[in-house]
C-alpha positions in Angstrom: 10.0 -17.9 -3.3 11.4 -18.8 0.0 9.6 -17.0 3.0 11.9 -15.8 6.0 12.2 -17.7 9.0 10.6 -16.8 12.6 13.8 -17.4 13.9 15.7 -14.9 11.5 16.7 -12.1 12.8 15.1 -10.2 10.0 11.6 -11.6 10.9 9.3 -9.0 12.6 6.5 -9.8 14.9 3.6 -6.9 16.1 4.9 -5.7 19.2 2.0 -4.1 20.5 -1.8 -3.6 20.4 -1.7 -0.3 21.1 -2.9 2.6 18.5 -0.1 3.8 16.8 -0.7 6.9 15.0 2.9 9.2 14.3 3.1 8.3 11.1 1.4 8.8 7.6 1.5 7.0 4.5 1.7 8.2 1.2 0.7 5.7 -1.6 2.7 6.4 -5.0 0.7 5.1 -7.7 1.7 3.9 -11.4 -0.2 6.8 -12.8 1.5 9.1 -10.6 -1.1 10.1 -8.5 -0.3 9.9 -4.7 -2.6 9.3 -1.8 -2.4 10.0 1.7 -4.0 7.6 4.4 -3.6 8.0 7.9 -3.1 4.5 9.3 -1.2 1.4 8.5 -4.4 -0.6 8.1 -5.4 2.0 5.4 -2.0 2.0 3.4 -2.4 -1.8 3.7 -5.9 -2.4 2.3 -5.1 -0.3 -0.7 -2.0 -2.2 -1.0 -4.0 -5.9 -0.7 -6.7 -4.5 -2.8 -4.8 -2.4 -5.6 -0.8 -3.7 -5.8 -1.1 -3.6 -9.0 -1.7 -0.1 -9.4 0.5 1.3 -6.4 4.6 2.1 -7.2 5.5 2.0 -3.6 4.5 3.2 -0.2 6.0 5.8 1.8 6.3 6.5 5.8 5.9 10.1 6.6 5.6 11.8 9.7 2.2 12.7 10.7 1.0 16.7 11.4 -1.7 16.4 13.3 -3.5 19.3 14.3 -4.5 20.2 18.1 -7.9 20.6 17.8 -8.7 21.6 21.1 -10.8 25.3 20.9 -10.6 28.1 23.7 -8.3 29.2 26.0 -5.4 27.1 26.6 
């Protein structure tokens, strides 16, 4: 398998360090359970550690909750 070069304009480099949280993933596995993880290091440790088992990933938006109490 030939890998994609760095100077392809397909090739994608991180672009920041900054914490990136908008978005969800939802892991679709062969048994067709699904899980949802919260960060892109999450969806990509199961992914490393259990490919074999997972159908495909999926990018959803996150609804995160304002957990701020009292008056606002």
């Amino acid at each position: 398998m030939k890998l994609i070069e760095k100077t392809d304009p397909l090739y994608f480099t991180q672009t920041s360090d900054a914490i990136y949280d908008r978005q969800w993933y939802k892991i679709h596995c062969t048994d067709k359970s699904v899980k949802v993880v919260e960060s892109w290091e999450e969806a990509m440790t199961a992914f490393w550690n259990y490919k074999h088992f997972i159908s495909h990933i999926e990018v959803i938006d996150a609804k995160r909750r304002n957990n701020v109490l009292g008056f606002q």
